[in-house]
TIBABA-134247 format. One line per 4 residues: their letters; for each residue x negated, y negated, z negated of N, C-alpha, C, CB. Coordinates in steps of 0.02 Angstrom, whole numbers, plus 50000, padded with zeros to 5 digits. Glycine has a CB too. Example, Ala and Ser with C-alpha at 12.3 -4.5 7.8 and 13.67 -1.06 7.14 Angstrom:
# TIBABA-134247
as = 49340,50284,49610,49385,50225,49610,49340,50165,49610,49435,50224,49548; 49358,50112,49646,49316,50053,49643,49355,49998,49606,49296,50030,49714;
//
This chain:
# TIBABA-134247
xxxx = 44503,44663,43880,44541,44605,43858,44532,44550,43910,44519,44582,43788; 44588,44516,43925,44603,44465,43966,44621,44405,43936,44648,44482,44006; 44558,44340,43935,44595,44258,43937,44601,44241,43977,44575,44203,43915; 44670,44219,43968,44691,44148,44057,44687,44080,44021,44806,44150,44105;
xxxx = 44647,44050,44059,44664,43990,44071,44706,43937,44134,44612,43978,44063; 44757,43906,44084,44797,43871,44153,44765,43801,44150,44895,43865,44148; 44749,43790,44227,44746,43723,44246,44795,43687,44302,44681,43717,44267; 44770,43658,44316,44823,43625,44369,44815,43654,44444,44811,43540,44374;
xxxx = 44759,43687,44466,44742,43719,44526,44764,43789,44512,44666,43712,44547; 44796,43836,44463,44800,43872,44464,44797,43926,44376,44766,43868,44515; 44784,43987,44391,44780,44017,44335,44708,44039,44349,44837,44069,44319; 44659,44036,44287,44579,44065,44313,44614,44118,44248,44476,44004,44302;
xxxx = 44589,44196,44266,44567,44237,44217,44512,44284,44216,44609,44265,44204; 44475,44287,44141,44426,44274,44126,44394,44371,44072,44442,44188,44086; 44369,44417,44114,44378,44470,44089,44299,44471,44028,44388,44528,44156; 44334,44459,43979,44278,44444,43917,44220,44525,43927,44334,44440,43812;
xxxx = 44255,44587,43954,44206,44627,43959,44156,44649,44013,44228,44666,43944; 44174,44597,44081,44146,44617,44149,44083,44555,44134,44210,44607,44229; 44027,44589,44164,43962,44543,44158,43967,44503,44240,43875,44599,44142; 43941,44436,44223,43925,44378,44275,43884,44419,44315,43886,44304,44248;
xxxx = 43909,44444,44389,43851,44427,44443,43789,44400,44457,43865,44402,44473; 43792,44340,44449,43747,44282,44450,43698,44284,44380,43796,44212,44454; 43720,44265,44320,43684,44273,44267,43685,44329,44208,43691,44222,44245; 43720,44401,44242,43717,44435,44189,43766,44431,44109,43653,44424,44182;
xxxx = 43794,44364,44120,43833,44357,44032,43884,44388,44022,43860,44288,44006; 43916,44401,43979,43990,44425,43992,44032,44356,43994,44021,44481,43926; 44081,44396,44024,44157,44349,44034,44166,44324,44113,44154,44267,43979; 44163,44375,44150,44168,44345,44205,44245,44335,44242,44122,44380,44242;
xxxx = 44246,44308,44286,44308,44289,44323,44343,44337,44380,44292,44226,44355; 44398,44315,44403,44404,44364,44444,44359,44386,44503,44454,44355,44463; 44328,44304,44523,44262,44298,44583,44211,44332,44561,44229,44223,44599; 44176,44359,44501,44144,44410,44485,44070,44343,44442,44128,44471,44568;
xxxx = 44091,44292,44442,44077,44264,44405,44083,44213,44335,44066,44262,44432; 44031,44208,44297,44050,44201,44230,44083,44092,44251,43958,44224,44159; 44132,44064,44198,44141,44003,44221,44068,43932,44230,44198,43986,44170; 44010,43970,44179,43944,43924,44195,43932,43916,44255,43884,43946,44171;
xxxx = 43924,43977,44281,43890,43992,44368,43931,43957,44398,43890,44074,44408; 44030,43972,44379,44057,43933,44422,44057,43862,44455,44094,43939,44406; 44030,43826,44398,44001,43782,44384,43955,43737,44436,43975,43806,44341; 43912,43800,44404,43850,43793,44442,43845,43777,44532,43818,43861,44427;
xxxx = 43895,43840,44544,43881,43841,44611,43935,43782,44653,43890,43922,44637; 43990,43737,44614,44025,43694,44625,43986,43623,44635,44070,43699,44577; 43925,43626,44585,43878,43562,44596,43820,43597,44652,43837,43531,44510; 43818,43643,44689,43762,43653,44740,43713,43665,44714,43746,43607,44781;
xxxx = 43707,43711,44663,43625,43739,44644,43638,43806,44668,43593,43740,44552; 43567,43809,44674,43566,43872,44700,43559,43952,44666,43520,43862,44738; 43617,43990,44704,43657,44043,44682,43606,44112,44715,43746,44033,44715; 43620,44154,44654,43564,44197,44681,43609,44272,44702,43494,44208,44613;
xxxx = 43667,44278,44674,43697,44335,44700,43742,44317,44734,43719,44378,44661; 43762,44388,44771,43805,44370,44866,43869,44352,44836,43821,44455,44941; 43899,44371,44758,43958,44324,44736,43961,44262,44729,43978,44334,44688; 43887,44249,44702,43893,44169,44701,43874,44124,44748,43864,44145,44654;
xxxx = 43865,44174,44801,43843,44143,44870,43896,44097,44902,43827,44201,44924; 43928,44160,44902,44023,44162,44926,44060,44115,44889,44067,44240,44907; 44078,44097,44827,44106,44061,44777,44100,43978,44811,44063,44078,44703; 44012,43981,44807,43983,43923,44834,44021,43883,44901,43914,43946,44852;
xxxx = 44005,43941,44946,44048,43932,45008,44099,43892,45015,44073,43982,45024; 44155,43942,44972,44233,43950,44966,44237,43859,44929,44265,44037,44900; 44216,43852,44885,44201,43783,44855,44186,43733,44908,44142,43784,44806; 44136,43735,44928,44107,43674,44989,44151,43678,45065,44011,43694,45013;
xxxx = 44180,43716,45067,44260,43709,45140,44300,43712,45088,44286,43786,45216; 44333,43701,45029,44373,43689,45002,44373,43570,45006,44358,43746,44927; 44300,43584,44979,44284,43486,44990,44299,43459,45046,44207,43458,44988; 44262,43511,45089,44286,43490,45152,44315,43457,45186,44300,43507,45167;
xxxx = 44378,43521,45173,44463,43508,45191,44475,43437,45146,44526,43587,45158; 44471,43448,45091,44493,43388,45043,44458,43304,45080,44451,43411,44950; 44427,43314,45105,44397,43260,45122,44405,43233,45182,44343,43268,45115; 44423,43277,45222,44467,43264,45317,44511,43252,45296,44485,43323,45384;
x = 44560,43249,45237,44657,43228,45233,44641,43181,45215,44723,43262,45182;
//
């Protein structure tokens, strides 16, 4: 089973039976993490699996960019 949530950046969906990378919970995302971690790794704590390594990443050159325009 699949929830989407729409926001304004997009569609996140949310597979209630795939477990979080990062913390093990169910409901993770398509990034392979659950939306807490997403969270998480959006405020810079530190991420312990190579998904939420990556997420992290993808987030902080996303600010980046946002912040050179």
């Amino acid at each position: 089973m699949t929830v989407r949530l729409t926001e304004l950046a997009g569609i996140v969906r949310v597979d209630i039976l795939k477990c979080c990378a990062e913390c093990g919970s169910r409901g993770a995302a398509d990034n392979g993490i659950c939306l807490a971690c997403s969270t998480r790794a959006l405020k810079g704590k530190h991420m312990r699996s190579r998904e939420g390594q990556v997420v992290q990443k993808r987030f902080h050159d996303i600010m980046l960019r946002a912040r050179s325009t």
